[in-house]
C-alpha positions as CSV (number, residue, x, y, z in Angstrom):
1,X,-13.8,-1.0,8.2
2,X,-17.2,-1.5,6.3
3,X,-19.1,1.4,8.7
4,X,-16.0,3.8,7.6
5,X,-16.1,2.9,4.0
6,X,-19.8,3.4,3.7
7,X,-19.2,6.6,4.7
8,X,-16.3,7.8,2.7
9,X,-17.8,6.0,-0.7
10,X,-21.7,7.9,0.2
11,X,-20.0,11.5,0.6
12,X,-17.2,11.3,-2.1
13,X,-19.9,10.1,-4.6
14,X,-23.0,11.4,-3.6
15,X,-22.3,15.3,-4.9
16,X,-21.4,13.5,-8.1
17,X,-24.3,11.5,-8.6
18,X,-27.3,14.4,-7.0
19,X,-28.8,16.4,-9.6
20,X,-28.7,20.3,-8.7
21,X,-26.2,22.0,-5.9
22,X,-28.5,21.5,-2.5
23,X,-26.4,18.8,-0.6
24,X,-28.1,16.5,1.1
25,X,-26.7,15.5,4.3
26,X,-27.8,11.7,4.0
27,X,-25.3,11.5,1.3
28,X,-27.8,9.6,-0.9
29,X,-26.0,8.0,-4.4
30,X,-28.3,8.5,-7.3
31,X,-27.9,5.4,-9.3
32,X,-29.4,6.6,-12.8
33,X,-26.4,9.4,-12.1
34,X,-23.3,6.8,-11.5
35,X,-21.3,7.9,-14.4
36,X,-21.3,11.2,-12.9
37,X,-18.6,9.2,-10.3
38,X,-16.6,7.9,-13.1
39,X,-12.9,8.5,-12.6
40,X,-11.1,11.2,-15.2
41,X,-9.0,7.7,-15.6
42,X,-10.1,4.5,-14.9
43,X,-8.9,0.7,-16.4
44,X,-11.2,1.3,-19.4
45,X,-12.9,-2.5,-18.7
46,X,-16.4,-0.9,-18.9
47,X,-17.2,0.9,-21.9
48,X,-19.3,4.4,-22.7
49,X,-22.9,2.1,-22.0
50,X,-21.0,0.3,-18.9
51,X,-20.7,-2.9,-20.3
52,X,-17.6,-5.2,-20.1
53,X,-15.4,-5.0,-22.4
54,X,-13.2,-8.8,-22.4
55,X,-10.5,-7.3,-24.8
56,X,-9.8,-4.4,-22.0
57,X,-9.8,-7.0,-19.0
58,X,-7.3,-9.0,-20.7
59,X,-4.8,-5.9,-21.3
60,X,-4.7,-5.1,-17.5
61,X,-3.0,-8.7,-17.0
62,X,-0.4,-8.3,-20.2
63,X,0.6,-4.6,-18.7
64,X,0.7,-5.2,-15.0
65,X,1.2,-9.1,-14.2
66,X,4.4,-10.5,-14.4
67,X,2.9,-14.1,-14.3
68,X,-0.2,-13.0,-16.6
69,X,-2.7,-14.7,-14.4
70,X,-2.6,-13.1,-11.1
71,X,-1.9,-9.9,-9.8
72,X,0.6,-9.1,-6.9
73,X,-0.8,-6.1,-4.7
74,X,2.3,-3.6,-6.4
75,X,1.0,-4.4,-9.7
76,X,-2.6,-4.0,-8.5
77,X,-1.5,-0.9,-7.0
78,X,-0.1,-0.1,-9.9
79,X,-3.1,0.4,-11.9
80,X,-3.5,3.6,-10.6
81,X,-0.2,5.1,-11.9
82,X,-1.9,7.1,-14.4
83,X,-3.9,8.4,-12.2
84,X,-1.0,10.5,-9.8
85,X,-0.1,12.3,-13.2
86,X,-3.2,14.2,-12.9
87,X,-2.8,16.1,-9.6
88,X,-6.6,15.1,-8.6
89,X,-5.8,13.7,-5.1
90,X,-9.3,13.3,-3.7
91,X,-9.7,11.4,-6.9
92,X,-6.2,9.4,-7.1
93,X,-6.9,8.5,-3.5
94,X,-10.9,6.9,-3.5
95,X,-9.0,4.7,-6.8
96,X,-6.0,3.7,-4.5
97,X,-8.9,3.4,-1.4
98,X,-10.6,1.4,-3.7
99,X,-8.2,-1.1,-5.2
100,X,-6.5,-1.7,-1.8
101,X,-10.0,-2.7,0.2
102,X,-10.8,-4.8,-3.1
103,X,-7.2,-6.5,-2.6
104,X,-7.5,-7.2,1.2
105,X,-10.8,-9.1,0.8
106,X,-10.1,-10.9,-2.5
107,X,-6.3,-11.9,-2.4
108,X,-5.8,-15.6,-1.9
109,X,-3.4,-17.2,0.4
110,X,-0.3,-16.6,-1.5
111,X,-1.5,-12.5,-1.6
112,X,-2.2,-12.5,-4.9
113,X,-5.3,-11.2,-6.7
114,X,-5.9,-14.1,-9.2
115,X,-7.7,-13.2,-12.7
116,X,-10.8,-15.0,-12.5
117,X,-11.3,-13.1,-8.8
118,X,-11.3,-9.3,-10.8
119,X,-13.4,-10.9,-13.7
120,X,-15.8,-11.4,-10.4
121,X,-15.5,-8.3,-9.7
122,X,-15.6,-6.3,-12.8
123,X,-19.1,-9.1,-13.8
124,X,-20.2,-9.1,-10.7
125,X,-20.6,-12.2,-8.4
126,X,-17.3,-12.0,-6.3
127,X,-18.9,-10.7,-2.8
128,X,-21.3,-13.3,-3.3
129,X,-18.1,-16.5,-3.8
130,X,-16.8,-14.4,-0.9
131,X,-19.8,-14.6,1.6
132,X,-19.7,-18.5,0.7
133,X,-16.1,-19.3,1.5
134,X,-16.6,-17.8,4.4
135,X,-19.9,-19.1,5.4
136,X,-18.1,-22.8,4.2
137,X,-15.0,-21.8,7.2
138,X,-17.6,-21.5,9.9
């Protein structure tokens, strides 16, 4: 699943992110270009400058939770509702791609996608508490 990922993510982003209109068939992603990749709609947490915005984190659990703390993978899903209305599939689809890969790594045992697992996410940190539960199983 990883090998086909890395593939999908490198050519839907890298003509987004390469300056000019020569492809390159590496499919290289040209960080210092990323927002070039941003989605037309996206959940807002990162601002203009790509920082985190708390206020914005805190919205997606009082619009899409039912508990407020966690996140069933419908209401994870359904983050991306926004996204249909604007008829960009290829786009509509790397968002559901994406939020449905980030679900089936991070949900816990009950299949939900607790609150402090997406603030790993969104900050940074959560593939690193993943490689260590894992690494703790073995």
């Amino acid at each position: 699943m990883s090998a086909a990922l890395a593939v999908v993510l490198n050519v839907g982003l890298s003509g987004k992110t390469r300056p000019g209109k020569c492809p390159n068939l590496l499919f290289p992603i040209e960080v210092k270009n990323i927002t070039g990749a941003m989605r037309k709609r996206d959940t807002g947490v990162y601002d203009a400058e790509g920082n985190f915005d708390a206020a914005k984190f805190e919205e997606i659990f009082l619009k899409h939770s039912k508990s407020g703390n966690a996140l069933t993978e419908d209401e994870l899903l359904g983050l991306m509702k926004p996204n249909k209305a604007l008829k960009d599939y290829p786009e509509w689809y790397g968002g559901w791609l994406g939020w449905k890969n980030l679900y089936l790594i991070s949900k816990d045992k009950d299949g939900l996608m607790q609150k402090e697992t997406l603030r790993l996410f969104y900050v940074g940190g959560l593939l690193e508490q993943i490689e260590k539960e894992v690494a703790a199983h073995k």
